[in-house]
Each structure stands twice: as C-alpha cells, then as structure tokens.
N, C-alpha and C positions, 0 to 999 in steps of 0.2 A: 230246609235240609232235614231228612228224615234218617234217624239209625233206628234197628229192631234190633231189641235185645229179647234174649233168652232166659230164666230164671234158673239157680241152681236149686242142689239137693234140699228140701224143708220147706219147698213150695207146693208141695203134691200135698193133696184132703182128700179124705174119703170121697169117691166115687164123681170125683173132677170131670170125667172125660166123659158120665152117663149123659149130658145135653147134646155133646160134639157125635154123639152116635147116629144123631138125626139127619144131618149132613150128609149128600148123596157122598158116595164114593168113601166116607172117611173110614169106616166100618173096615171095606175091603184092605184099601190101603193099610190101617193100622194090624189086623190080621195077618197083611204079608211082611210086615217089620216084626210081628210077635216072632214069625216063622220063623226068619232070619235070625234074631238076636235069641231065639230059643225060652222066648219069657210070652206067655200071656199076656198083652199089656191090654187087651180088654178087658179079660176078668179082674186085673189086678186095678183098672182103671174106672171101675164102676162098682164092683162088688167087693174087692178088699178091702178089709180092715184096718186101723193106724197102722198100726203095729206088725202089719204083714207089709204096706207098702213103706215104710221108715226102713224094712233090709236093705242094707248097700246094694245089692246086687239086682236088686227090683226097682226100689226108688231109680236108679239110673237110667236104665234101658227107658224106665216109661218115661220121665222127663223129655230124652231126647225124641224118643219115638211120640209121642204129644206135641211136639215143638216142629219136627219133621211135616208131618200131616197137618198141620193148622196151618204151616206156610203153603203149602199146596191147598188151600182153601181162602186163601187172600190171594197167591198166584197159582192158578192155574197153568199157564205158562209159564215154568219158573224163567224163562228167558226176559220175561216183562218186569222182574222186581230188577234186574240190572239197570233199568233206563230211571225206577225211581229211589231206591237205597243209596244214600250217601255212605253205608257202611253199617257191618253188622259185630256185637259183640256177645258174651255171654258170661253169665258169673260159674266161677266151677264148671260143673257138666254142661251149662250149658252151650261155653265154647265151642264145645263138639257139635250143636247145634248151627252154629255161626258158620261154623268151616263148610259145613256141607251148603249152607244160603249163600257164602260167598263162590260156591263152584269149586273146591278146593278136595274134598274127598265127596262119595256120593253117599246117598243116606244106606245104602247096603254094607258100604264099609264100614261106615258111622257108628251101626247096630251092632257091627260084628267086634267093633272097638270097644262102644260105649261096656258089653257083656264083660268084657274081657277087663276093661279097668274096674268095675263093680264088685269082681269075682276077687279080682287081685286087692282092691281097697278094703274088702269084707275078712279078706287071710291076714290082712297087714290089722287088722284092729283087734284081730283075735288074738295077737301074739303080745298084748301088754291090754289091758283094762284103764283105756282112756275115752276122751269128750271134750265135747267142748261148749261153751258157757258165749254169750251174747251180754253184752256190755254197752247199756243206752246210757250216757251223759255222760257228764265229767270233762276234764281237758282229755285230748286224744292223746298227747304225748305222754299225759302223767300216767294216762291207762294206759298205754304199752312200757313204761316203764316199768309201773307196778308188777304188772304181768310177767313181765320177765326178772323180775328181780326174784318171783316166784318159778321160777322156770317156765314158764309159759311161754307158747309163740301166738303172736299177733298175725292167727291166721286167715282172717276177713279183715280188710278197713274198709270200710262201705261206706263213708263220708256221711254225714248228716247227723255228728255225735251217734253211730254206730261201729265199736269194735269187736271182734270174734275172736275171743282166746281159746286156746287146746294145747292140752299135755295129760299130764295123767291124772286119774282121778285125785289121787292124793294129792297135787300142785291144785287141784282148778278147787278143792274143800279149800286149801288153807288160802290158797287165794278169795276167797269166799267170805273168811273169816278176817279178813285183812282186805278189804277192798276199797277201789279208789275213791276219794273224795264226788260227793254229787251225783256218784253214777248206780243206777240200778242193772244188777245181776238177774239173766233170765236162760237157766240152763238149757239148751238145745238136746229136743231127744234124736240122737244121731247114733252111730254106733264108735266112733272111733276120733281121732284126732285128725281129720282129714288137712291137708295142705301142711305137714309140717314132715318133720324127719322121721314121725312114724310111720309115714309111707312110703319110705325108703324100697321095700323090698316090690312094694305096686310098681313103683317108677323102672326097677329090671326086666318085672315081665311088659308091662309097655312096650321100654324101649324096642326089646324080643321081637314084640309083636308088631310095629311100626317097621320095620326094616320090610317087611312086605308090600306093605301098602305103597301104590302109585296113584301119585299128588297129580293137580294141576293146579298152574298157577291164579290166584286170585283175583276173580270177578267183581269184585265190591272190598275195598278196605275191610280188614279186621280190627277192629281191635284189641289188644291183647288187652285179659287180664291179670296178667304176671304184673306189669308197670305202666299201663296205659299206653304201651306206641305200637302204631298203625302198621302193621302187618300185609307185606302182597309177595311175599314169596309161598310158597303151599310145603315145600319142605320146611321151613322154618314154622310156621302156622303147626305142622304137624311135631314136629319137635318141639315147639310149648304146650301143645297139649299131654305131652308125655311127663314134661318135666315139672308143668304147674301143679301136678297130684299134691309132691312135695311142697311145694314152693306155696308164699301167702299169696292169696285172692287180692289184690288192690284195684276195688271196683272206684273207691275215691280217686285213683287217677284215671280210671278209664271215663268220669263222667267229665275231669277236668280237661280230658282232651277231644270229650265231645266240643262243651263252652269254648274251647278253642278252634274247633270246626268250625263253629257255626250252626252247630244244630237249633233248629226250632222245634225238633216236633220228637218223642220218644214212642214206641210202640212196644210193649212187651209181648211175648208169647205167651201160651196159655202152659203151666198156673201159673193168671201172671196177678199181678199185684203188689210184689215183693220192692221189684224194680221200681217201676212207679212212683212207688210210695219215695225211694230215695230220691229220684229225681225231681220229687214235686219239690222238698226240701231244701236239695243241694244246684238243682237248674231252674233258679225262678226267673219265667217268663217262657219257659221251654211246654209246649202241650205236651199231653200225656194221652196216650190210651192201652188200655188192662183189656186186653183179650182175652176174656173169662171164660165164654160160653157166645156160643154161635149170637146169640142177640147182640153183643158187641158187633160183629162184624160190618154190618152198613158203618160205623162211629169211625172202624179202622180204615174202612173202602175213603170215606170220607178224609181223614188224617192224611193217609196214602198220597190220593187227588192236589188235595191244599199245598205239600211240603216234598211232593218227588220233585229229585234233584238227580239228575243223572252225571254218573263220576266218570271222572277222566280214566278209567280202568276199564268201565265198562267197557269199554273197545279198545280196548291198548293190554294186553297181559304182560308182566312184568317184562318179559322179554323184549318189548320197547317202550316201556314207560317208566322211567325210576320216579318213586314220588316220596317224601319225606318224613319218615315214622315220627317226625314230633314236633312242639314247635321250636323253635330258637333260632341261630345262625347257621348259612350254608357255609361250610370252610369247603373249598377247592383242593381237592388232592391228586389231581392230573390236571396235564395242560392239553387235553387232547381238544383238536379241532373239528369243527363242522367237516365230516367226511371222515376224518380219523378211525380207526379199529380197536374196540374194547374187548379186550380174550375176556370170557368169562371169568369171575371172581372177580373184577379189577375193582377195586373202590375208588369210586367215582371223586367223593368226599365223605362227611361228616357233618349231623347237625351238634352243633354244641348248644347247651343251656345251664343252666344252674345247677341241674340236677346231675347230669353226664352230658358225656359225648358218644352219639351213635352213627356208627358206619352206614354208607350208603353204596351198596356193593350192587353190582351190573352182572348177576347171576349167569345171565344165558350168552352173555356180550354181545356184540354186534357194531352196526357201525353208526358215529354220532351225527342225528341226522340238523337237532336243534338241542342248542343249550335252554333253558327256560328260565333262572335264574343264574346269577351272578355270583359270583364270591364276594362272603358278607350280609348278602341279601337275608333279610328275614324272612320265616318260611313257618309255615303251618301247618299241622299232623295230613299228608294226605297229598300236600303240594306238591306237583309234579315239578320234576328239577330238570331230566334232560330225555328227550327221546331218542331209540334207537330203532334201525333199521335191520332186521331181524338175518341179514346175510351172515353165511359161513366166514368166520377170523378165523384164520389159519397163524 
C-alpha cells in the first residue's frame, strides 16, 4: 500500500529543480504554472539564491509547482496513479499539493491558490517580528509544555522526537534561554510564525478567495494534516487548506494513520527528503523513496510497481462511497435500509476513538444501496462503511 507525500516550506536548496529541467516536457510545463501563479519558478528554481527562495511568497508557488510537475513525470496519465495510490498527504503547502494528486482542485487553481496564501502569509509576518525554532529530543509533552508556558505554539509535531515551535522573537529567545531538558534548539530561517494565530489575517483573504473555487470530489484519500483523518469530501479538503494556515501541522498523526492504513511503502516529492527521513524513524519496516532528481525515478517507477494498491474511491466519489476518516468504532446513527433515501447532509454515523468522535455525513445523499459495516464494527482510516446510489432524494 503506497501514499505520496509532499514536503512543506524549508525543503527547497538552492537550485533543486536545475537536474528536473532535463526531463522532456518538465521545462514547458513548469513555465506554464510560473505563468499562471505569476512567479518564475524556473529562475527561482535553479538560479536563486537562499535567501531569495526562503521569501514566503516564492518558497510557495515553487514547492507546489515542483511537486505539481514531478507527479506528471511518475504519471503521465494522471488517470493511472488512481489505480496505484492508496492516498496522498502533505505537510503545510504541501497539502495543496495532495488535493490536486487526489482530483480535488486542478494544478491551475492550485497556483493561483498557492500565490495568493504566500502573499497573504508574507503580510501576516510583517505585521509582528516572529519565527519559529525546530526542537530535536526531549519528551514531546514536556516540549510543548515548555513552549507554551513561554507562549509559544507547538506549531509542527512531526513525530520522531521532532517539535516546531513559533511566537515572537521575544518568546522563541527566552524560550531559548530556558529550554527543555535533553533537547537541542535549531532556529528555522523562515519568515514568520507560520501555523499559529499569527496568521490569522492569511486565513480571511483565503477563506475570500476559496468561495470561488469549484471542488471535485476526491479521487484517492487525503489525508489531512490538521489531525491525521482521511479526507474524501473536496469542499471539506479545501476548507482545511484554508484553515491549517493558522492551525498546528500534526504530521505525527498523519504518519499514525498511515501505520493504521497499512501502508508499506512512502514516496516523497521532490525536495524531498524531509519526509522520509521522518518516516524512516517513526514507520520502521515501511520503504521509502526521496524523489530528489530525475535519477531517482526508475527507484520510484519501481516502489510504485511493488506497493500500488488501488482504493475503493478510485471509482466510487464520495457521492456513493462513504469511507471512515479514522480508526475506531462505527456507531450507527440512522436506521436506514438497503433501498432507503439519504437527503444530503444526513449523518450516516460516527467513528469514535480515544482521541474524539468524527461524523460520517452522506454529502451528496442518495439511495443506500449496501451497508459494509455494522454498528460497533471496528474500522480503519479509509474503510468504506456504506455505498450509495447516486439517484435524486427528493
């Protein structure tokens, strides 16, 4: 069972993308996404400088637009990674990434997104003098504890004894000066407090700007990195990408509801490396492969081949397939039958776990054609629960 993940912002190096220009077709492609998202992402992809591609407003676009184009060089026909992707996620921007691999917005809206949260995360860090600091060892709880006792928000937890804290420079010095038992501090050169309430004012022009955009429903599992649960609505998929600006990264439960999947096999996008490296730590026995530079790709072709697993979505969109954002118990909250009519919205049930309880709502409704689990049954991120047959409820 394969997922491809995406890297976020502080995976781009100088001049990443100069190998990827040899590749027929990539050139063209990545030139027609500069057009779109109004950024050079060649120049800035081979010739720029740290410190020119470390701007919010650049580092972005070219991520996605790197991530965009390298999938289209593993598939050609993007219609062929539906049959082997058991689900795609992203850390930060890379989400943006994921939605467009899972079918969900296309890479034209993507760019024209990715420009527009860059521009708005670049205004939101000018308007206070913050950052954010990287935190290897230690207990994870006693480091977000710390951190916030200094005001800090635990805005990365990326499992592997890796925390990411951000507030203002002044919190992240005294923090600095006072830090947790066992763990070494490694400031990130970023520009701003990303993921926390200083991006509060990002998250308005988003939302602004998402009221235009037209979703389609989910092709391959998401999964979110707001909490780690499996995403197949394309409005909802795009409503956390709006809101995670703010909100912490927990890439630690997204890898734990991979281990719950079932995944055997990780693929990162190119700059990739970032991911990888977590998942060698935190999913042992799980393969890996870092899509660095075109020599990679036979290793990925090969990865692909070993571990394509094709998902019950891929031919079923939400609109007749309800499947279960996480694991735990299915609790039952209609009694409708084989043949019965679901108005849209209806909530079907609820998976409960330890951690909450999440809705399982029949977005587009229809009529129930097979239940697939039971009430009580135990269920797994992704599990399909009941199908529907895509006719007009009146």
């Amino acid at each position: 069972m394969l997922v491809v993940v995406a890297p976020g912002q502080g995976s781009q190096t100088p001049g990443f993308l100069t190998p990827w220009l040899e590749v027929p077709g990539f050139e063209d492609r990545l030139r027609w996404l500069s057009t779109v998202a109004g950024v050079d992402l060649v120049g800035h992809g081979t010739q720029s400088d740290a410190d020119t591609i470390r701007d919010t407003a650049v580092a972005q676009p070219l991520l996605v637009g790197a991530g965009l184009v390298s999938l289209l060089s593993l598939f050609p026909h993007p219609s062929d990674a539906y049959a082997k992707i058991a689900a795609g996620s992203g850390h930060s921007v890379g989400e943006i990434t994921a939605a467009v691999g899972a079918g969900v917005i296309t890479a034209e809206q993507a760019m024209v997104f990715v420009r527009e949260r860059g521009r708005a995360m670049a205004a939101a860090s000018a308007v206070t003098p913050t950052g954010m600091t990287a935190v290897l060892g230690g207990d994870p709880d006693e480091v977000v504890a710390k951190a916030e006792a200094h005001g800090l928000t635990p805005a990365n937890r990326n499992g592997a004894g890796q925390v990411v804290v951000a507030g203002t420079l002044e919190q992240l010095a005294a923090f600095a000066a006072d830090p947790p038992e066992k763990a070494r501090l490694r400031p990130l050169q970023v520009a701003g407090a990303f993921h926390t309430a200083h991006m509060a004012p990002a998250v308005r022009v988003l939302a602004q700007h998402a009221r235009s955009i037209y979703v389609h429903s989910a092709r391959l599992p998401v999964i979110s990195n707001a909490d780690g649960t499996v995403v197949h609505s394309g409005r909802e998929v795009l409503a956390r990408l709006v809101t995670q600006v703010s909100n912490p990264v927990r890439w630690d439960l997204c890898m734990q509801t991979m281990a719950e999947m079932g995944v055997t096999a990780l693929l990162e996008l190119p700059p990739a490396g970032t991911l990888t490296g977590l998942a060698k730590r935190a999913l042992p026995g799980v393969e890996t492969v870092s899509l660095s530079t075109p020599d990679d790709l036979p290793a990925a072709w090969d990865l692909i081949e070993r571990h394509a697993t094709q998902t019950h979505m891929s031919d079923s969109p939400t609109w007749r397939l309800l499947v279960s954002p996480a694991k735990g118990t299915f609790r039952l909250s209609v009694s409708s039958e084989v043949g019965d009519a679901l108005v849209a919205g209806t909530a079907v049930g609820s998976v409960v776990n330890l951690r909450d309880e999440q809705p399982i709502v029949a977005a587009h409704g229809g009529t129930v054609v097979e239940w697939l689990v039971e009430d009580g049954d135990p269920v797994a991120p992704g599990q399909p629960i009941v199908r529907l047959h895509p006719e007009a409820v009146h």
